[in-house]
Backbone bond lengths (Angstrom), bond angles and torsions (degrees), N, CA, C in turn:
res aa  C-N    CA-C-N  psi(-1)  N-CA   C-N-CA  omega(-1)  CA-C   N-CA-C  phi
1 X - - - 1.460 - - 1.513 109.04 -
2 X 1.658 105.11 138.56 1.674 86.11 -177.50 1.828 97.83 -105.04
3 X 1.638 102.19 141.77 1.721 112.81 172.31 1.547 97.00 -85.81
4 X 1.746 109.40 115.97 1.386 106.00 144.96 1.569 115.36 -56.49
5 X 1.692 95.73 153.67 1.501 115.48 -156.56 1.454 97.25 -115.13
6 X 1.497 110.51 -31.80 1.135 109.46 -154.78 1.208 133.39 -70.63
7 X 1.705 132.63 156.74 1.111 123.25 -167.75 1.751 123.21 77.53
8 X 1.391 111.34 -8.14 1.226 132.76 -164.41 1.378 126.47 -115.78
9 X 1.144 107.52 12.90 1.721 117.75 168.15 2.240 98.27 73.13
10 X 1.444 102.95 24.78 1.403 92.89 -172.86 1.554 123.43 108.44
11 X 1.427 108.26 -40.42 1.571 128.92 -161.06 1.673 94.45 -80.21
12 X 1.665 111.50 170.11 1.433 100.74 148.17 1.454 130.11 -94.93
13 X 1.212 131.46 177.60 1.145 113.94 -155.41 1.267 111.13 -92.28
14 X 1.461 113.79 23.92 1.753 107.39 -178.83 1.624 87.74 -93.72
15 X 1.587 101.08 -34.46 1.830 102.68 -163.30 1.750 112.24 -63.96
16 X 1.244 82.19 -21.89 1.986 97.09 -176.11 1.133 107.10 -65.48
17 X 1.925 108.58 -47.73 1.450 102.88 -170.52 1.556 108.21 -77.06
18 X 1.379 121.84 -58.92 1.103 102.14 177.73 1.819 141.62 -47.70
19 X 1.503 98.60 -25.49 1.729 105.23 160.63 1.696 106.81 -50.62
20 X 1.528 102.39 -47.09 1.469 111.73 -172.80 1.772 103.76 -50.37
21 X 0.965 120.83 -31.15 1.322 134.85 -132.99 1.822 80.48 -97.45
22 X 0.937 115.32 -49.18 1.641 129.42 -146.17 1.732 106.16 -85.37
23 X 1.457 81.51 -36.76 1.756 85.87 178.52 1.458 108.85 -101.23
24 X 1.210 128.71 8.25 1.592 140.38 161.31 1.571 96.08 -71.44
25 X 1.302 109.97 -74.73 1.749 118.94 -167.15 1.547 110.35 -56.46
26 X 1.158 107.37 -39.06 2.042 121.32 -171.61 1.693 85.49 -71.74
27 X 1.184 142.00 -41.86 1.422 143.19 -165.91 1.411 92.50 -69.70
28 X 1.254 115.27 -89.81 1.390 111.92 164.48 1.375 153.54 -26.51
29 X 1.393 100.90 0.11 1.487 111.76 -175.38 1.387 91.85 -130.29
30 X 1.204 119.26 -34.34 1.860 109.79 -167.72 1.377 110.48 -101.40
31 X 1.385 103.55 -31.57 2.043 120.29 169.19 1.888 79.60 101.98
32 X 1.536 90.76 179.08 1.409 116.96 -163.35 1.515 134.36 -169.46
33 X 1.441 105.68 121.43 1.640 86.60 -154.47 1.881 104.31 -69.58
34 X 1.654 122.74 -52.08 1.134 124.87 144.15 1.084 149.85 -121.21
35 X 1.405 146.87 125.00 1.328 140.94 -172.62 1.801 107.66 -123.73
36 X 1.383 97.87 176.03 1.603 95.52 153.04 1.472 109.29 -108.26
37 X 1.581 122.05 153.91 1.382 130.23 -169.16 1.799 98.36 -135.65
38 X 1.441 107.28 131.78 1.230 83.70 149.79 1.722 121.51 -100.85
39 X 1.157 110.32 160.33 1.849 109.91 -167.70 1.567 93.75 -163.19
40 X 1.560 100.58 170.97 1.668 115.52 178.36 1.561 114.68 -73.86
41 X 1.288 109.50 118.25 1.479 106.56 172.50 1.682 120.72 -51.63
42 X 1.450 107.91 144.64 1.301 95.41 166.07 1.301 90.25 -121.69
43 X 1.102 146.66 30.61 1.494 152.10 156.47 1.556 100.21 114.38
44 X 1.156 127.21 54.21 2.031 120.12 -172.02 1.595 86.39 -82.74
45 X 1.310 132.64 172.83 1.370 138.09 129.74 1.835 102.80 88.46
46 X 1.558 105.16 -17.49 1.509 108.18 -170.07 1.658 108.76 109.46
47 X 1.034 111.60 -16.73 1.715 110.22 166.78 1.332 104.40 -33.63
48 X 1.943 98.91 171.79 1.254 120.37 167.76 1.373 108.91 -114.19
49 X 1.641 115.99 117.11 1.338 131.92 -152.90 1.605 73.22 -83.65
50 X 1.775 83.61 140.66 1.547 122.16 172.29 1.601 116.61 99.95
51 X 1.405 95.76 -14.89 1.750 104.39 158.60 1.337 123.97 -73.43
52 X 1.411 122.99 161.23 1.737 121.76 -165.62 1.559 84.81 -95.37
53 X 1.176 147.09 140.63 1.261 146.08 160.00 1.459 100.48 -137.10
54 X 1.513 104.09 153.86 1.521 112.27 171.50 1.722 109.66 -90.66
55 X 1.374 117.14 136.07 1.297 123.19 -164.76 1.939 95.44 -147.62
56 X 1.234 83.69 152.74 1.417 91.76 164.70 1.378 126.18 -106.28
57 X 1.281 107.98 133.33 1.380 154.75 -171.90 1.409 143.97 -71.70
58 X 1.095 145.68 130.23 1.570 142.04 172.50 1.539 88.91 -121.98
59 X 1.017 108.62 -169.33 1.466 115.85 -172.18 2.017 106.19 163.71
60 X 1.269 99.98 107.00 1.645 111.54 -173.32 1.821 95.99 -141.22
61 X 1.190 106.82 129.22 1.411 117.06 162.07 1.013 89.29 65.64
62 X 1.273 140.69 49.45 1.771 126.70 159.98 1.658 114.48 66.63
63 X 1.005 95.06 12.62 1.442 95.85 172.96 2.029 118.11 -140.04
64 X 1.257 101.94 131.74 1.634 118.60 -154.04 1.353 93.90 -104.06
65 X 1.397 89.17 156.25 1.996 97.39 -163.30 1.994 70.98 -155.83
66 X 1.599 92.94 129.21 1.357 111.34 137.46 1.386 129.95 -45.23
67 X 1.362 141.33 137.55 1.158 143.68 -156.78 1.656 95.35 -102.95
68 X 1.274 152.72 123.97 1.549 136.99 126.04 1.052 107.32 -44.47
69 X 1.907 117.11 143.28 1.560 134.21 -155.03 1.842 85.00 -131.92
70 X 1.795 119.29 -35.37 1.091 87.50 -162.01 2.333 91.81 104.38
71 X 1.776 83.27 177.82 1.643 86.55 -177.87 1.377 102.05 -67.19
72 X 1.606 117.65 162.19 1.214 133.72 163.54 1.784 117.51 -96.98
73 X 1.224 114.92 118.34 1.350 106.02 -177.37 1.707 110.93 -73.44
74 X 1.517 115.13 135.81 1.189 142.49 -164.81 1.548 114.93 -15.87
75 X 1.632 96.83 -70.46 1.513 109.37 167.05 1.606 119.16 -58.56
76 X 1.252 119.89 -28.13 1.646 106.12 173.21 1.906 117.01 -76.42
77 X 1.837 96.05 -16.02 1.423 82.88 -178.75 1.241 102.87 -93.12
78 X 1.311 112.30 -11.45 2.137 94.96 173.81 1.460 119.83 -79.54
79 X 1.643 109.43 -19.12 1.831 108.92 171.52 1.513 105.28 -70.15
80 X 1.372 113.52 -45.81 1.339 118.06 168.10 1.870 118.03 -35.81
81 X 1.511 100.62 -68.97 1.464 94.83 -175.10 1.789 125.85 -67.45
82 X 2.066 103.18 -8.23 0.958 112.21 -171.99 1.563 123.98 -69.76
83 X 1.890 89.13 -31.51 1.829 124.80 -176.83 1.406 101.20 -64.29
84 X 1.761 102.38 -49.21 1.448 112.63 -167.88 1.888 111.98 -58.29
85 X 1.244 94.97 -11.25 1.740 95.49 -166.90 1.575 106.21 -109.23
86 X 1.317 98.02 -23.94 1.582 96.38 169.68 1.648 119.84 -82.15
87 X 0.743 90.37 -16.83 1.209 111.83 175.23 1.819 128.69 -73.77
88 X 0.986 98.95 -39.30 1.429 128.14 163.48 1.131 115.23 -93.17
89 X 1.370 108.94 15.96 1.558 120.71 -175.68 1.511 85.20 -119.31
90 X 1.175 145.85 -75.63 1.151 158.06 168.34 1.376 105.53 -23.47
91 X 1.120 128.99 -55.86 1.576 128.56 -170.43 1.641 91.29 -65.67
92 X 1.033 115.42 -81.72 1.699 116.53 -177.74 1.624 103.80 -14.06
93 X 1.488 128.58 -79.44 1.265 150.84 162.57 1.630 82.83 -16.60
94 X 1.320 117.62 -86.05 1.851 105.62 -147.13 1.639 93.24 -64.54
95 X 1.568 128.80 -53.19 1.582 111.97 -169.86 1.430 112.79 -53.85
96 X 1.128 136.57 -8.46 1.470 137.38 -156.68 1.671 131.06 64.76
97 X 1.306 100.40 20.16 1.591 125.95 162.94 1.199 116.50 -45.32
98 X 1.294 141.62 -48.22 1.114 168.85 -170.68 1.284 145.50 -85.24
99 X 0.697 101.46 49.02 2.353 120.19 -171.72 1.558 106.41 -33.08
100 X 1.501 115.46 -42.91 1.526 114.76 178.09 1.489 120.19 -115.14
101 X 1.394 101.31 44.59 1.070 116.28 -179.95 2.045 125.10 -32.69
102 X 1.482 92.66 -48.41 1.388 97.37 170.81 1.804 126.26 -46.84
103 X 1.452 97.22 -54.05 1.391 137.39 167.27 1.933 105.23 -35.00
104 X 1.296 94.94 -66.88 1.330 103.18 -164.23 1.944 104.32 -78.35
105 X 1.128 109.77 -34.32 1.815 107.97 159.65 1.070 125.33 -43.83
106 X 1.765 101.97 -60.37 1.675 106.23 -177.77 1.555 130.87 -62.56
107 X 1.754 107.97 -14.24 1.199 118.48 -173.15 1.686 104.22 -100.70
108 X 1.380 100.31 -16.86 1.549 107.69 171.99 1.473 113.68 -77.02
109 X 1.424 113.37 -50.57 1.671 120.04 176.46 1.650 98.68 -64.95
110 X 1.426 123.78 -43.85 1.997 99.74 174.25 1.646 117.07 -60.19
111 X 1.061 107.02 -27.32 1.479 111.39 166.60 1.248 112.97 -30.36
112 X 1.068 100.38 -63.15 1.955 127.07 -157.58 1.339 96.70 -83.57
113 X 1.329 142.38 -47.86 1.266 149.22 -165.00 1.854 102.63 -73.00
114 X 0.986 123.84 -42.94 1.288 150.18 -160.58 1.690 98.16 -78.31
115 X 1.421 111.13 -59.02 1.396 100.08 173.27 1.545 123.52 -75.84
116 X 1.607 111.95 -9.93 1.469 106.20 164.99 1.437 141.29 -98.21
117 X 1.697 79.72 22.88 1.433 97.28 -175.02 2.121 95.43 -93.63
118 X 1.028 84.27 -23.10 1.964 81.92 166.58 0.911 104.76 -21.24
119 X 1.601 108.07 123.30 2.355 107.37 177.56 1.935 82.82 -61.96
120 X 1.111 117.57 -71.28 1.485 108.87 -158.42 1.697 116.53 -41.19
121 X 0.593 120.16 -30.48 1.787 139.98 -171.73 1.507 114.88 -75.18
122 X 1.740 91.97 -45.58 1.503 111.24 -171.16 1.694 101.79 -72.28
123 X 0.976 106.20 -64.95 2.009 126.08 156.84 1.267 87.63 -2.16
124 X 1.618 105.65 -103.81 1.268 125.76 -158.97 1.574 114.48 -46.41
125 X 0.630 117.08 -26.29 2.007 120.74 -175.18 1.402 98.61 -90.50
126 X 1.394 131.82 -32.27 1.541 142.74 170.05 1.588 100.10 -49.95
127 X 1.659 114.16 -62.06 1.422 131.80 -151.39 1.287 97.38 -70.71
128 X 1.836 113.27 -22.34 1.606 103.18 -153.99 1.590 92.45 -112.42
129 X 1.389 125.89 9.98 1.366 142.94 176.67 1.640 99.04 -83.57
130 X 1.194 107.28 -58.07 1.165 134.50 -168.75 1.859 121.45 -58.94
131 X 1.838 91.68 -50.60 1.759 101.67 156.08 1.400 114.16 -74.49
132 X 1.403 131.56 -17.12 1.571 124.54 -179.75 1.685 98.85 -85.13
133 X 1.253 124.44 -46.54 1.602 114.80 170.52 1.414 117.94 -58.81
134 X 1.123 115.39 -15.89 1.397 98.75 177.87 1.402 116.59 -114.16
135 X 1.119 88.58 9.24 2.221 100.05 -178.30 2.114 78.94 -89.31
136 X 1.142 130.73 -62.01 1.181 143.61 149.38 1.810 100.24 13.14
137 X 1.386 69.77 -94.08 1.752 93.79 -178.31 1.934 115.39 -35.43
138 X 1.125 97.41 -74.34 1.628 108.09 147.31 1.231 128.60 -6.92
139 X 1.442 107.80 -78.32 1.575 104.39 -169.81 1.650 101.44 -84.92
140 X 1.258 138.59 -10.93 1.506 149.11 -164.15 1.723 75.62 -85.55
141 X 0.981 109.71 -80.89 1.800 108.18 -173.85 1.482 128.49 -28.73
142 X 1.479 97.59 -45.63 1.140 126.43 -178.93 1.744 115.37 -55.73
143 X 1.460 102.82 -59.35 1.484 127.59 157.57 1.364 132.48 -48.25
144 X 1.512 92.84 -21.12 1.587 105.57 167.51 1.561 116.88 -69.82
145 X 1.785 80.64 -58.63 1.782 85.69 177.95 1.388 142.81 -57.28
146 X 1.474 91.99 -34.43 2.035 109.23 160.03 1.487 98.43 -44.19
147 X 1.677 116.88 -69.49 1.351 116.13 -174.57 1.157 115.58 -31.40
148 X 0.911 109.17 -78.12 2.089 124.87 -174.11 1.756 108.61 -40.61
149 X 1.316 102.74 -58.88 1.573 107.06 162.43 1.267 112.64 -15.21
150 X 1.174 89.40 -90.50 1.949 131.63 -171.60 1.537 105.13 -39.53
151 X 1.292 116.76 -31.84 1.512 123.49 176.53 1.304 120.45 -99.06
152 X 1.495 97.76 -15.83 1.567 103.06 168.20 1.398 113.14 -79.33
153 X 1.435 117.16 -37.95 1.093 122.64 162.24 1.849 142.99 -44.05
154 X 1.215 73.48 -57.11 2.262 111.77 164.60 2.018 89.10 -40.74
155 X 1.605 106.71 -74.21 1.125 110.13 -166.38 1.506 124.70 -59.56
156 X 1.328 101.98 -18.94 1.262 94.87 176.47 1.900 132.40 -105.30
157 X 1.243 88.36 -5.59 1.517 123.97 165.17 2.069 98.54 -73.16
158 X 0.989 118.44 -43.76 1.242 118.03 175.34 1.455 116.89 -68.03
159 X 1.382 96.09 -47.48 1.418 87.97 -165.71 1.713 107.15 -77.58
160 X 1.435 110.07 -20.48 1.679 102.22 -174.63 2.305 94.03 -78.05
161 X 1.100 100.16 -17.88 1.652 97.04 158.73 1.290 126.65 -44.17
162 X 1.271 87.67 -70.19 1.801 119.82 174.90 1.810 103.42 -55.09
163 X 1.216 127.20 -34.45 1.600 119.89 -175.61 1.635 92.99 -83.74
164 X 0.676 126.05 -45.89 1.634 139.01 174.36 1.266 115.71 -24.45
165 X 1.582 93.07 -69.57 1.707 98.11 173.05 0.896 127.93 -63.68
166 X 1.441 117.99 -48.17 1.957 136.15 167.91 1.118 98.24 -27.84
167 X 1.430 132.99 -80.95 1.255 150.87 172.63 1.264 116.13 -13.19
168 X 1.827 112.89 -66.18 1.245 125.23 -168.45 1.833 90.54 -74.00
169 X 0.965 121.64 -33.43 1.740 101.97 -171.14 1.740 112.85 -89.56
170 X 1.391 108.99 -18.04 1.373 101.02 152.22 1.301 138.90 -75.32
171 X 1.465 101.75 -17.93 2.213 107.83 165.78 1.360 83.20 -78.73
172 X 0.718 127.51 -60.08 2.259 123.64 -169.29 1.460 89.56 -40.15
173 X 1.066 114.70 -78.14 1.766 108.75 -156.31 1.568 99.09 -58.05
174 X 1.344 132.65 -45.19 1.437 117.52 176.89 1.406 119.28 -47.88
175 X 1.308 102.35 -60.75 1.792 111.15 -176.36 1.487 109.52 -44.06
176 X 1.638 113.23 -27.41 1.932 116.85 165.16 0.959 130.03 -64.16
């Protein structure tokens, strides 16, 4: 079976959510100076309060505070307002708001598609595709070499076993 990856830093998306899951509760239990959370908008960033959006976070004593960032540069507030609308596209869709539901997705996902077609945007998400495959590449390599090590090791731990015994059963057979 193949696990879509996508959208998921690589992982599948059960592993995403549950990472999601792990560093929500570990935030919450240990506190945090920053993370991302998702939580209910109360409108931070230009959202539509009452949507789940991911925001950044502090988190002390079990209790989470939106982070102030300061200005938003141009292109992060239009992916922002783009999420925010698909999103509110989606809720409509699950409450049953929405008669053309299909309709109103597909024009929500060109939204989103449309602004990442930005050459500058597109670049950068290319470049940072590009450093995550090869950080990839890296540690896969990397993992190789432990392996090989580790078996080089195995084998040679055996075989000074194996001389060991030889040894010990040739003083045995002499001492006979």
């Amino acid at each position: 079976a193949v696990v879509s990856t996508q959208s998921t830093g690589g992982r599948p998306p059960v592993l995403s959510s549950a990472l999601a899951i792990y560093r929500h509760v570990s935030a919450l239990a240990s506190g945090c100076g920053s993370t991302t959370m998702g939580i209910q908008s109360e409108g931070q960033f230009g959202t539509t309060p009452g949507l789940i959006f991911g925001f950044p976070v502090s988190v002390s004593e079990g209790k989470v505070a939106v982070r102030e960032v300061g200005e938003l540069p141009e292109n992060l507030q239009t992916l922002i307002s783009a999420q925010d609308n698909m999103l509110r596209v989606e809720k409509q869709v699950a409450l049953g708001e929405c008669d053309e539901y299909e309709k109103a997705l597909l024009h929500s996902e060109a939204a989103l598609w449309s602004i990442l077609e930005n050459p500058k945007l597109k670049r950068e998400l290319e470049e940072r595709e590009v450093a995550r495959i090869a950080a990839e590449e890296a540690e896969r390599k990397a993992a190789e070499a432990r392996a090989k090590e580790e078996a080089k090791k195995k084998a040679e731990e055996e075989a000074l076993r194996k001389a060991e015994e030889e040894a010990a059963a040739a003083a045995a057979a002499e001492e006979a």
